[in-house]
PALOMI-754699 format. One record per residue (C-alpha): residue number from 1; x, y, z; chain. Coordinates in nm, 2 decimals, padded with zeros to 4 digits. Layout:
BEGIN
@n: NUM	east: X	north: Y	up: Z	chain: A
...
***
This chain:
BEGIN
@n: 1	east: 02.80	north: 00.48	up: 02.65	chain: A
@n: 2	east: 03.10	north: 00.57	up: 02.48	chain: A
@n: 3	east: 03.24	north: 00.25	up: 02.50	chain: A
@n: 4	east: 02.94	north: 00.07	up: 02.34	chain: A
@n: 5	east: 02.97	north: 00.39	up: 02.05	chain: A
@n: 6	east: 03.30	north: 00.23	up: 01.97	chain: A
@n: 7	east: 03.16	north: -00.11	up: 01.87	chain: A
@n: 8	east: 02.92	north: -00.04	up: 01.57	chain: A
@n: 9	east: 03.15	north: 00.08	up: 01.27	chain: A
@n: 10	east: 02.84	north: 00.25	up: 01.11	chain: A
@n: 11	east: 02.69	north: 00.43	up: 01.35	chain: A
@n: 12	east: 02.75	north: 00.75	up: 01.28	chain: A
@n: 13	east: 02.46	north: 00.92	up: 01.12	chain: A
@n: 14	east: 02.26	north: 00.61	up: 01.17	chain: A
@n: 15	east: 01.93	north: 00.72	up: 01.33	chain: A
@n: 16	east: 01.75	north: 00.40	up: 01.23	chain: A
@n: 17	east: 01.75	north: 00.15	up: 01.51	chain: A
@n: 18	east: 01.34	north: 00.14	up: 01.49	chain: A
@n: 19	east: 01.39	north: -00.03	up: 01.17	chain: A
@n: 20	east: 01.74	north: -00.24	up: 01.15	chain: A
@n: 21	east: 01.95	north: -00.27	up: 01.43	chain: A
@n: 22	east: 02.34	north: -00.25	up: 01.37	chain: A
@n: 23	east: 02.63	north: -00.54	up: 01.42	chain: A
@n: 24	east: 02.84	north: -00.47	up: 01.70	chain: A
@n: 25	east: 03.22	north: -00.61	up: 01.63	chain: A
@n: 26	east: 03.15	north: -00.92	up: 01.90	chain: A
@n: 27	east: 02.79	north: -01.00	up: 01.66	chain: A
@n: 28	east: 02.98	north: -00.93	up: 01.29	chain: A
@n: 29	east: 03.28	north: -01.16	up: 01.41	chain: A
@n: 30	east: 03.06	north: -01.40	up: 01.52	chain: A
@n: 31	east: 02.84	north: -01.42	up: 01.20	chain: A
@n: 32	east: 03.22	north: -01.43	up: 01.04	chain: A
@n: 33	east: 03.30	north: -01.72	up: 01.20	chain: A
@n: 34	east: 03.00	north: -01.90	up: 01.15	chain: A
@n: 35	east: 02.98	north: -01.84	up: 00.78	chain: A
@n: 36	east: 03.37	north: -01.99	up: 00.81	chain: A
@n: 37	east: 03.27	north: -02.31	up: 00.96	chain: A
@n: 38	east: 02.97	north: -02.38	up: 00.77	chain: A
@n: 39	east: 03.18	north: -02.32	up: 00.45	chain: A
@n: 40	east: 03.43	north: -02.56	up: 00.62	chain: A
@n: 41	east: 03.22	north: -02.80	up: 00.69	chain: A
@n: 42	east: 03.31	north: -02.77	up: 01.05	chain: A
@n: 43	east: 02.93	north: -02.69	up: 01.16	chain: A
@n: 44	east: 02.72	north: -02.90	up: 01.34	chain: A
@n: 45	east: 02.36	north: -02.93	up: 01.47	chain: A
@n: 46	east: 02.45	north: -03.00	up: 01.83	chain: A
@n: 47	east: 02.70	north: -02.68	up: 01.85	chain: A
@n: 48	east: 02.42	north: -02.46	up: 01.68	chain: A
@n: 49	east: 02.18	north: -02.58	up: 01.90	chain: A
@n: 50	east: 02.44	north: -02.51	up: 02.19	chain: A
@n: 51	east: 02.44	north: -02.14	up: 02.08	chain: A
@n: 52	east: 02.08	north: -02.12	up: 02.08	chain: A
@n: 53	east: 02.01	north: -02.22	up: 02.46	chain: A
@n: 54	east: 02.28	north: -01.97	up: 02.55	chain: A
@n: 55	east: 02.07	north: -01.70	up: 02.34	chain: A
@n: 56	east: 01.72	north: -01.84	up: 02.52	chain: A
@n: 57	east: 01.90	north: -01.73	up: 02.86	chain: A
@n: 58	east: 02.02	north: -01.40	up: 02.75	chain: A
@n: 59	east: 01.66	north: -01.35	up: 02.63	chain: A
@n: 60	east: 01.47	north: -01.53	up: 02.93	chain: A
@n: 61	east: 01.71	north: -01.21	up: 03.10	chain: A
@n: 62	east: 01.58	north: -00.93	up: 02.89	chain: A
@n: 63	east: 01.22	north: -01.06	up: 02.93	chain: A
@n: 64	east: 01.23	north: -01.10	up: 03.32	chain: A
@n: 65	east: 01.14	north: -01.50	up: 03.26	chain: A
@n: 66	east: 01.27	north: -01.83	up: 03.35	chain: A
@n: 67	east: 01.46	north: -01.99	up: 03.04	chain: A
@n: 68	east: 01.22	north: -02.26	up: 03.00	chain: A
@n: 69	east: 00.94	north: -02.00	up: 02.98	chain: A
@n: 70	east: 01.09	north: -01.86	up: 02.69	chain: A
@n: 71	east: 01.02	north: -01.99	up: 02.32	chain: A
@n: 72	east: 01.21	north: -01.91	up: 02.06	chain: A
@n: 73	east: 01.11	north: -01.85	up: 01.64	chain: A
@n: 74	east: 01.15	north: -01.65	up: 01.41	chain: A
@n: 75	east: 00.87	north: -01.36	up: 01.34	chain: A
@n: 76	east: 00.63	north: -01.18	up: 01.60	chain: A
@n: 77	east: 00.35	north: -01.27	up: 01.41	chain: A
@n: 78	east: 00.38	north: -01.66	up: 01.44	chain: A
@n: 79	east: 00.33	north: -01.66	up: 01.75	chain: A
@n: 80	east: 00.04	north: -01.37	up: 01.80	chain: A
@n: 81	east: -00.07	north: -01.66	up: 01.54	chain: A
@n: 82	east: -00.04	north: -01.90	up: 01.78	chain: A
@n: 83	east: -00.28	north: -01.66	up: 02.04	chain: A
@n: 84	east: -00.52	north: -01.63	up: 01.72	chain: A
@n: 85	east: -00.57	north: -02.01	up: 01.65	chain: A
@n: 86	east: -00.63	north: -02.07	up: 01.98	chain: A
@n: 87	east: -00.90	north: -01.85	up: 02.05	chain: A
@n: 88	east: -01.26	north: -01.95	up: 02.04	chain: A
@n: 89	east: -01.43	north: -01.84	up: 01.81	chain: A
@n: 90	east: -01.65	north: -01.51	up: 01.89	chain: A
@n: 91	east: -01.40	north: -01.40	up: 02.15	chain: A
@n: 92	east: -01.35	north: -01.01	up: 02.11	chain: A
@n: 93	east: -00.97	north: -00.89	up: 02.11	chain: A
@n: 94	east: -00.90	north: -00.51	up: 02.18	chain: A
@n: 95	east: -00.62	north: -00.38	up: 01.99	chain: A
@n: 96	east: -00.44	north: -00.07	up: 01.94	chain: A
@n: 97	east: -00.59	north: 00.15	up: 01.63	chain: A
@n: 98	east: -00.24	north: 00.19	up: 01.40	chain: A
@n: 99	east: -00.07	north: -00.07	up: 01.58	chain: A
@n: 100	east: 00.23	north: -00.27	up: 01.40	chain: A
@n: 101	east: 00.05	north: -00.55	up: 01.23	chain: A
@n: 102	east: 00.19	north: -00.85	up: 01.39	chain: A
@n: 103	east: 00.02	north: -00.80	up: 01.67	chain: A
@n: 104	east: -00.32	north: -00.71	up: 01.51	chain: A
@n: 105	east: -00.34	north: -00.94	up: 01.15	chain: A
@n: 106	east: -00.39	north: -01.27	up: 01.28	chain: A
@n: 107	east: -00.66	north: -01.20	up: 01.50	chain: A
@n: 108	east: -00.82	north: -01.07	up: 01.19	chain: A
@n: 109	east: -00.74	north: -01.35	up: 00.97	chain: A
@n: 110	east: -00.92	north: -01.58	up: 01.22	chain: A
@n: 111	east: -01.23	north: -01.45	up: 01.08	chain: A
@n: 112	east: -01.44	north: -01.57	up: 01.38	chain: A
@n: 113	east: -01.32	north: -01.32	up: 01.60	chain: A
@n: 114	east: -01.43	north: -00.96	up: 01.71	chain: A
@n: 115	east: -01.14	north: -00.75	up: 01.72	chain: A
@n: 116	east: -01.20	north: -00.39	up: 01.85	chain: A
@n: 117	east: -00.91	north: -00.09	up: 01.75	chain: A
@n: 118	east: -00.87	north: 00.21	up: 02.01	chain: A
@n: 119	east: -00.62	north: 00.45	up: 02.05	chain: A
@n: 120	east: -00.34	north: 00.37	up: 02.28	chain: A
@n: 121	east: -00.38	north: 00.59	up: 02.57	chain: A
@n: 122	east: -00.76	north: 00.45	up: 02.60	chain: A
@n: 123	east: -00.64	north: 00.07	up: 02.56	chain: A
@n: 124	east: -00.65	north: 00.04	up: 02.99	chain: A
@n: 125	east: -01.03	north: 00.19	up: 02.96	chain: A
@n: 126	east: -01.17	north: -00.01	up: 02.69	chain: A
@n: 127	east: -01.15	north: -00.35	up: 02.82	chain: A
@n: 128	east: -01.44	north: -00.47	up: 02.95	chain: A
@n: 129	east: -01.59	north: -00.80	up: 03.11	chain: A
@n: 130	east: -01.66	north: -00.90	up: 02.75	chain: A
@n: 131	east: -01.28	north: -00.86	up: 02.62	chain: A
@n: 132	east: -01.08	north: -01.20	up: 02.63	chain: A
@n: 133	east: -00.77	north: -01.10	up: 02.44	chain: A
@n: 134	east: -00.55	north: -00.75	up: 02.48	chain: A
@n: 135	east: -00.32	north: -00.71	up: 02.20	chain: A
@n: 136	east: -00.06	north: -00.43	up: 02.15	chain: A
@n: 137	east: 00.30	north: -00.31	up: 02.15	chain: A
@n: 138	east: 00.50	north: -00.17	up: 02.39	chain: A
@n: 139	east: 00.64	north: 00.08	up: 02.19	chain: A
@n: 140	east: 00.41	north: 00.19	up: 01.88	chain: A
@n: 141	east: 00.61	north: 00.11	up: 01.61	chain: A
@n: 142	east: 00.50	north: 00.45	up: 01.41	chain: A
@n: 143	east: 00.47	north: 00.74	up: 01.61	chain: A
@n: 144	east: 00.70	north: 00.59	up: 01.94	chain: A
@n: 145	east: 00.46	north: 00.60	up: 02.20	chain: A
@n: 146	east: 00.48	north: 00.39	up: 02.49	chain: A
@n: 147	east: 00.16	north: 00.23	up: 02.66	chain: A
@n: 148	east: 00.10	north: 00.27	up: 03.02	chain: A
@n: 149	east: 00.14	north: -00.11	up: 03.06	chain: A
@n: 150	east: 00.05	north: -00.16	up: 03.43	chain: A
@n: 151	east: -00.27	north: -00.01	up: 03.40	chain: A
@n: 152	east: -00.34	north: -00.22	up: 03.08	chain: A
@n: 153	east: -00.23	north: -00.50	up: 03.28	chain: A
@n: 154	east: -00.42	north: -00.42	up: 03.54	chain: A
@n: 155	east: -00.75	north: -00.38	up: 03.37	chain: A
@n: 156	east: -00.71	north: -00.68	up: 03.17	chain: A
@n: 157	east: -00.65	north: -00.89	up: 03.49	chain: A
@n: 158	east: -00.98	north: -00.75	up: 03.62	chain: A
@n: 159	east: -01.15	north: -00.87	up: 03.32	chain: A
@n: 160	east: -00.97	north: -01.23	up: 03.30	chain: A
@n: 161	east: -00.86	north: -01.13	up: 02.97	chain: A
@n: 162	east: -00.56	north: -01.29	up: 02.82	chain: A
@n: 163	east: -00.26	north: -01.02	up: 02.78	chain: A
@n: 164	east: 00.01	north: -00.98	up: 02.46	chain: A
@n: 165	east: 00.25	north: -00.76	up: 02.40	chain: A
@n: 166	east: 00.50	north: -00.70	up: 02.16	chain: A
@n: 167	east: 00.83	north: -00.53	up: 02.30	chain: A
@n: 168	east: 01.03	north: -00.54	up: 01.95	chain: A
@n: 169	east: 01.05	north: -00.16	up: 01.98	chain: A
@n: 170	east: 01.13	north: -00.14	up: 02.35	chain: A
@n: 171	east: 01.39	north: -00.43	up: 02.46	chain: A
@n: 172	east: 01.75	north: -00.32	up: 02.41	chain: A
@n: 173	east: 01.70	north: 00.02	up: 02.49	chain: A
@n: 174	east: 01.46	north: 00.04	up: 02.77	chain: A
@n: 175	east: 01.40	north: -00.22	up: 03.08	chain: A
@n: 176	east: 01.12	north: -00.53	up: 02.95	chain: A
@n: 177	east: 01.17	north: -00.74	up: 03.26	chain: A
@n: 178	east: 00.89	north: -00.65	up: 03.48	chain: A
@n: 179	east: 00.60	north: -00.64	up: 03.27	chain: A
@n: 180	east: 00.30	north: -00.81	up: 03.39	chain: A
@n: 181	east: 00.15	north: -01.00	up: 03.03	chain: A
@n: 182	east: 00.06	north: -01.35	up: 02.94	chain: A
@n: 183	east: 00.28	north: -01.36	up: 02.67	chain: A
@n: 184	east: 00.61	north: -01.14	up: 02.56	chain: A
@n: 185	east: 00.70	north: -01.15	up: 02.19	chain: A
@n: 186	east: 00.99	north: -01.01	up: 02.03	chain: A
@n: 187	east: 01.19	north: -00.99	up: 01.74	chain: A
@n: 188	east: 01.60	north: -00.92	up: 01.79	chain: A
@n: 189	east: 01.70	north: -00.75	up: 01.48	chain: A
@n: 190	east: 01.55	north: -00.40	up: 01.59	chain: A
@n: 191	east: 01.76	north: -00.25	up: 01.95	chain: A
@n: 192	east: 01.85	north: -00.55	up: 02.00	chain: A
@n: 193	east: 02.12	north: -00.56	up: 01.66	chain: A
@n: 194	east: 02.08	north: -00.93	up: 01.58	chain: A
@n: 195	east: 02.03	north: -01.08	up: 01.26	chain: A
@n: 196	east: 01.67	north: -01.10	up: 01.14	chain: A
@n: 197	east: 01.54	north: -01.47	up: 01.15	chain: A
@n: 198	east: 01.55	north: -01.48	up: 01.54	chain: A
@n: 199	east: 01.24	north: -01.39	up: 01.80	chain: A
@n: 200	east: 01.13	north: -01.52	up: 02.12	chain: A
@n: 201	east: 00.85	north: -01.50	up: 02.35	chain: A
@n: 202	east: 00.81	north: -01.54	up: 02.69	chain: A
@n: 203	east: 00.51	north: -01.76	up: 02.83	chain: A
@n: 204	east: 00.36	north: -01.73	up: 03.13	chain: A
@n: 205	east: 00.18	north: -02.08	up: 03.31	chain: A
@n: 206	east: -00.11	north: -01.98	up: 03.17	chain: A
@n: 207	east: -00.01	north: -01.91	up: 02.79	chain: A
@n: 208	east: 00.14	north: -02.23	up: 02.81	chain: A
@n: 209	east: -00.19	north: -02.39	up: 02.92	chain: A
@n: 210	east: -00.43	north: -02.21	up: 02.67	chain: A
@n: 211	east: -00.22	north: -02.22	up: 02.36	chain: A
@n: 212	east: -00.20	north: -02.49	up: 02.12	chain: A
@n: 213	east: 00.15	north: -02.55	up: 01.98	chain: A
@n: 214	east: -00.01	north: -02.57	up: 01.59	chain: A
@n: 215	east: 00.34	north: -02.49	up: 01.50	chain: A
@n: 216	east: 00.52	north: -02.80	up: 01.65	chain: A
@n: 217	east: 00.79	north: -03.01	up: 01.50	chain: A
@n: 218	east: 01.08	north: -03.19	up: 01.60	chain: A
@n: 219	east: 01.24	north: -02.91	up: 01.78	chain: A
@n: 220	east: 00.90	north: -02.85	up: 01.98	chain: A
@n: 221	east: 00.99	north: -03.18	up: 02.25	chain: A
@n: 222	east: 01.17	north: -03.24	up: 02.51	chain: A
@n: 223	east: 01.51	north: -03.40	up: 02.40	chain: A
@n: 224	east: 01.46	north: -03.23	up: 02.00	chain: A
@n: 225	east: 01.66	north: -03.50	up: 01.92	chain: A
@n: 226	east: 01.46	north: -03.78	up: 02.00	chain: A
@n: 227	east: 01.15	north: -03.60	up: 01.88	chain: A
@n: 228	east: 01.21	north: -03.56	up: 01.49	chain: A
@n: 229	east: 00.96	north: -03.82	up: 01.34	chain: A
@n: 230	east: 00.66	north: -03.98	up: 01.40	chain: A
@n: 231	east: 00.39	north: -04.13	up: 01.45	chain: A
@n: 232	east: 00.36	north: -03.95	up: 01.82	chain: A
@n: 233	east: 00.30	north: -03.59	up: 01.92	chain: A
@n: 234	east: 00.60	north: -03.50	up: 02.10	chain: A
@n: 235	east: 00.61	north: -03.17	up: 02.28	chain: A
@n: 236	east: 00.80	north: -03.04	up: 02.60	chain: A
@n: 237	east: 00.59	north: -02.95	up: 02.90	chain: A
@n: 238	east: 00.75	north: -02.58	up: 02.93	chain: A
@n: 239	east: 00.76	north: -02.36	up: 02.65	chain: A
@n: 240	east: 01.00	north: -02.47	up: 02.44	chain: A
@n: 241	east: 00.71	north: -02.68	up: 02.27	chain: A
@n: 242	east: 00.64	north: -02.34	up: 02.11	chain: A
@n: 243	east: 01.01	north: -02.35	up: 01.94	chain: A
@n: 244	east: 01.04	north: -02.40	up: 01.59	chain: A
@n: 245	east: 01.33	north: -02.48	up: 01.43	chain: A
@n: 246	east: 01.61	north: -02.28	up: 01.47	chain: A
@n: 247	east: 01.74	north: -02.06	up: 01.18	chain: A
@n: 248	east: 02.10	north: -02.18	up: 01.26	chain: A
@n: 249	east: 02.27	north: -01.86	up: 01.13	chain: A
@n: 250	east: 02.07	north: -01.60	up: 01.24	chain: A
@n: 251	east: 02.12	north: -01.76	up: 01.56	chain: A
@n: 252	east: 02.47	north: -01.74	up: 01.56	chain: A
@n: 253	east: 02.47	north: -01.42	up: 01.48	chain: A
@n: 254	east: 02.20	north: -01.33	up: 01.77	chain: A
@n: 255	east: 02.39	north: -01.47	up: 02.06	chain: A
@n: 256	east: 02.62	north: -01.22	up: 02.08	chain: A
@n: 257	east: 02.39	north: -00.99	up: 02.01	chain: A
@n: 258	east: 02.17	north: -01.09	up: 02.27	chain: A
@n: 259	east: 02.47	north: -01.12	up: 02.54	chain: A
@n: 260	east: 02.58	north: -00.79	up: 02.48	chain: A
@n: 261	east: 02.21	north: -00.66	up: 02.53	chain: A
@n: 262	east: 02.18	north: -00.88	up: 02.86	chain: A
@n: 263	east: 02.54	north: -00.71	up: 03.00	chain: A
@n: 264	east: 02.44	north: -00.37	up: 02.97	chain: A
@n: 265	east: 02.20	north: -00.16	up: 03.21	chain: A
@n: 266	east: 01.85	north: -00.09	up: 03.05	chain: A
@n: 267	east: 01.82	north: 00.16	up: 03.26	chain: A
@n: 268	east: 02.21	north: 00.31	up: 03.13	chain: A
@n: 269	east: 02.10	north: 00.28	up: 02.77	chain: A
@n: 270	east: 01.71	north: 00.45	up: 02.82	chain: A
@n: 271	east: 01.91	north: 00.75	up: 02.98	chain: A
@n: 272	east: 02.13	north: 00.79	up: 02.71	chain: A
@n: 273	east: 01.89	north: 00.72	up: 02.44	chain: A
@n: 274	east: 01.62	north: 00.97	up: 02.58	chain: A
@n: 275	east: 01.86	north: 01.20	up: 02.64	chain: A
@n: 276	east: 01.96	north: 01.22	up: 02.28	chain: A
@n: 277	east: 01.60	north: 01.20	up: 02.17	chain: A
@n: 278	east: 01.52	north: 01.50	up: 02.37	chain: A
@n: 279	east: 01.83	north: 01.65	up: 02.24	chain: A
@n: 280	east: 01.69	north: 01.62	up: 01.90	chain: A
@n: 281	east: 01.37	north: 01.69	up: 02.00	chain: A
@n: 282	east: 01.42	north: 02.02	up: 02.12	chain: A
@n: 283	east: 01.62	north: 02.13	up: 01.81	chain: A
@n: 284	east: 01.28	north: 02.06	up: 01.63	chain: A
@n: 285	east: 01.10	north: 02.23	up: 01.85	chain: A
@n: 286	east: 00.90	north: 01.93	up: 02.00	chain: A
@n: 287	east: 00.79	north: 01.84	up: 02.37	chain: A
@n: 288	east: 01.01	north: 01.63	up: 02.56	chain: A
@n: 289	east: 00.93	north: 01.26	up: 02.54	chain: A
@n: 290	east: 01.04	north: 00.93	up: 02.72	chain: A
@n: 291	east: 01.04	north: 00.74	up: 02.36	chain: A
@n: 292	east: 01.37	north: 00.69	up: 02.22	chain: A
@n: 293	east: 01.19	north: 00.67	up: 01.88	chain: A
@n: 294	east: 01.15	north: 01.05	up: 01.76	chain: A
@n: 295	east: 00.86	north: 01.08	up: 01.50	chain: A
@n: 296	east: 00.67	north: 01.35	up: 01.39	chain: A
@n: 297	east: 00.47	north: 01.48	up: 01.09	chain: A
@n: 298	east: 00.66	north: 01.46	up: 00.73	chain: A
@n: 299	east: 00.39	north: 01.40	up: 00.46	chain: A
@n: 300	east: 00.54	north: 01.49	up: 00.16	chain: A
@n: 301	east: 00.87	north: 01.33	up: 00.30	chain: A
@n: 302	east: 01.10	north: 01.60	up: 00.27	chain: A
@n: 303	east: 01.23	north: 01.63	up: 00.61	chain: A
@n: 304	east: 01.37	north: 01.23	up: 00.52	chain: A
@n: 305	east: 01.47	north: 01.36	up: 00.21	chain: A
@n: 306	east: 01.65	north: 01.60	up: 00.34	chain: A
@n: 307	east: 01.82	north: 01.39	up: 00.62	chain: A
@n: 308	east: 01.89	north: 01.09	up: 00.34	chain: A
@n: 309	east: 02.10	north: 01.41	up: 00.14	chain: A
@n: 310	east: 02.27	north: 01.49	up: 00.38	chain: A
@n: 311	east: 02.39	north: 01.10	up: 00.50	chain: A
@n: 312	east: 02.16	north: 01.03	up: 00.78	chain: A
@n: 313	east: 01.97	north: 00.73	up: 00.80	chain: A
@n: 314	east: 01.61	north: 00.76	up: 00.90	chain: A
@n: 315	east: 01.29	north: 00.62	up: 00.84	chain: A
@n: 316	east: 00.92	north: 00.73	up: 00.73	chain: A
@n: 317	east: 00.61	north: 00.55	up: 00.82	chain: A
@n: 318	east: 00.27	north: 00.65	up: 00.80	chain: A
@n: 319	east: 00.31	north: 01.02	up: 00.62	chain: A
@n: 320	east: 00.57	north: 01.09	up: 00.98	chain: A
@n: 321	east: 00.96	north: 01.09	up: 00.99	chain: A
@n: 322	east: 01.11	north: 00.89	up: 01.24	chain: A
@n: 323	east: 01.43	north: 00.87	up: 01.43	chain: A
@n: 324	east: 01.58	north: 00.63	up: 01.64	chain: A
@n: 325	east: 01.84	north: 00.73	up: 01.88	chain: A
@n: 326	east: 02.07	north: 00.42	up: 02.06	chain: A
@n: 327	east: 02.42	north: 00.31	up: 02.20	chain: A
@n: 328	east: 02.63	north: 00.39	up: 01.89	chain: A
@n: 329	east: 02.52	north: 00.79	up: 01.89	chain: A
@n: 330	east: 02.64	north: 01.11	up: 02.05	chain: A
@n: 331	east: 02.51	north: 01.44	up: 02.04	chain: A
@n: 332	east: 02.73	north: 01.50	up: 01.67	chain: A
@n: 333	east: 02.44	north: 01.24	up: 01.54	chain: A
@n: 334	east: 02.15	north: 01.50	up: 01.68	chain: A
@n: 335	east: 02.36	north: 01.79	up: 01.55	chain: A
@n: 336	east: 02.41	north: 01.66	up: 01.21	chain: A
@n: 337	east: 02.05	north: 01.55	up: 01.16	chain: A
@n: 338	east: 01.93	north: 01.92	up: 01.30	chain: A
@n: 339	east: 02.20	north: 02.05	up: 01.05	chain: A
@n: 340	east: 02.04	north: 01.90	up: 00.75	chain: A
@n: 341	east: 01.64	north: 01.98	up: 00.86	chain: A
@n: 342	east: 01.78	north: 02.37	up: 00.93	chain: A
@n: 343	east: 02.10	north: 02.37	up: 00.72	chain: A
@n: 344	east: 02.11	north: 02.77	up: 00.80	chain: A
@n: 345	east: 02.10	north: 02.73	up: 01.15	chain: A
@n: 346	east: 02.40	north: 02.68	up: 01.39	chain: A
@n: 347	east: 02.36	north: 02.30	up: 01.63	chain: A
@n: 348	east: 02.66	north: 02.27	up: 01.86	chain: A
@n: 349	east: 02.82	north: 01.94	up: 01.91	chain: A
***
């Protein structure tokens, strides 16, 4: 990947992909350019709108989908809102206890649903006849563990229940293109390196049947621009009547992001990003692990303290310390982040 290393201008050190993703040179020059036209007055609707089908097929890509089963937005959590609205009202929804809260805080503000929390390796073994919606992400935002998503998959098919999952914290670094799941939401400013302001979703014939597009508006029919007033509902037959309108910049932006993510092999990047992990991983004294996301108990939070002294940027979350490892580090990123956990302790490079 040492090609891919040479495109990110801050990613030495940068151990943080679980949180923000960084610019490659192709995604910065684009954002450049657009900020140029817009200040020149030389932006229009129709060439942002351009952009933004060429970003829906670089995503339909990463999410194994046919473009016009891909939605696009901008948060996770409107569309688990859109699963949420939709559901009737005593329906039980099994979630993932310390999951990300997209995927778990609209079912709760629903109110008239029953939302169960398990842990993640018994999410397969909790549904049950009685569970209609499985919530969860691919990648637990917190700790790094991945769910065994065919067995989940497989139970809630059993059960007729209704499947989400979020794969913010999986696509860009690992394969997302062969999950079985009703509905696929992610946000691109994580592995992916876009700008924030720009998530999609993949629906399958059957999310597009049983969810109601609450969040329509002129961008939600079938020609957007012969859809933006009233007094008729117009909305597209695929699921681009779950689009909202675009945030035109973050778009611009996300393209190129999105392209680059779509060129590369997921398969390439999980190799080099576990191997990396495992690097680090070992250095700490950990089992190996097939999460690119490194995380591990730092309470008082002076393992990140000591990693933010010494130029490396991690993250914390929930009383753990948690680094990322993805296209723009070597093995001088794991030995400088051992360095500054064991600064007495020798870490080749």
């Amino acid at each position: 990947m040492h090609h891919e290393r040479s495109r990110y201008v801050g990613g030495r050190g940068y151990l943080a992909a679980c949180t923000l993703g960084l610019p490659a040179d192709a995604t910065r020059d684009a954002v450049r350019r657009d900020l140029d036209a817009w200040a020149t007055g030389s932006a229009t609707a129709a060439d942002y709108s351009a952009s933004l089908e060429r970003s829906r097929a670089h995503a339909a890509s990463l999410l194994g989908a046919a473009p016009r089963n891909v939605a696009t937005g901008s948060q996770v959590s409107v569309f688990t809102g859109l699963v949420a609205a939709s559901a009737p009202r005593g329906a039980e929804v099994l979630c993932v206890d310390g999951d990300f809260s997209s995927v778990v805080a609209p079912f709760l503000a629903h109110g008239g649903l029953r939302v169960r929390h398990v842990p993640l390796d018994a999410l397969a073994d909790a549904v049950t006849a009685d569970t209609a919606y499985v919530s969860y992400s691919l990648v637990q935002s917190s700790t790094g563990q991945i769910a065994d998503a065919a067995a989940i998959a497989e139970a809630a098919r059993a059960a007729g229940a209704f499947t989400l999952v979020d794969t913010t914290q999986a696509t860009g670094w690992m394969p997302t293109d062969d999950l079985d799941a009703d509905l696929l939401v992610c946000h691109a400013y994580k592995w992916l390196s876009s700008p924030r302001g720009a998530a999609f979703a993949a629906f399958s014939d059957r999310a597009i049947e049983e969810i109601t597009p609450f969040t329509a508006g002129w961008y939600s029919g079938a020609d957007p621009w012969t859809s933006c007033y009233g007094p008729d509902l117009h909305v597209a037959p695929d699921a681009t009547r779950f689009d909202v309108s675009p945030a035109w910049n973050a778009w611009a932006g996300a393209e190129a992001a999105l392209e680059i993510a779509a060129s590369l092999d997921m398969r390439e990047v999980r190799r080099h990003d576990l191997s990396l992990a495992n690097s680090f991983r070992a250095g700490l004294g950990l089992e190996a692990s097939d999460s690119a996301i490194v995380s591990w108990s730092d309470p008082d939070g002076c393992d990140l303290g000591a990693m933010t002294a010494a130029g490396i940027t991690a993250s914390g979350r929930a009383g753990r310390a948690r680094a990322a490892f993805h296209v723009w580090n070597d093995e001088e990123d794991v030995a400088l982040a051992l360095g500054s956990l064991h600064p007495h302790a020798a870490f080749a490079i």
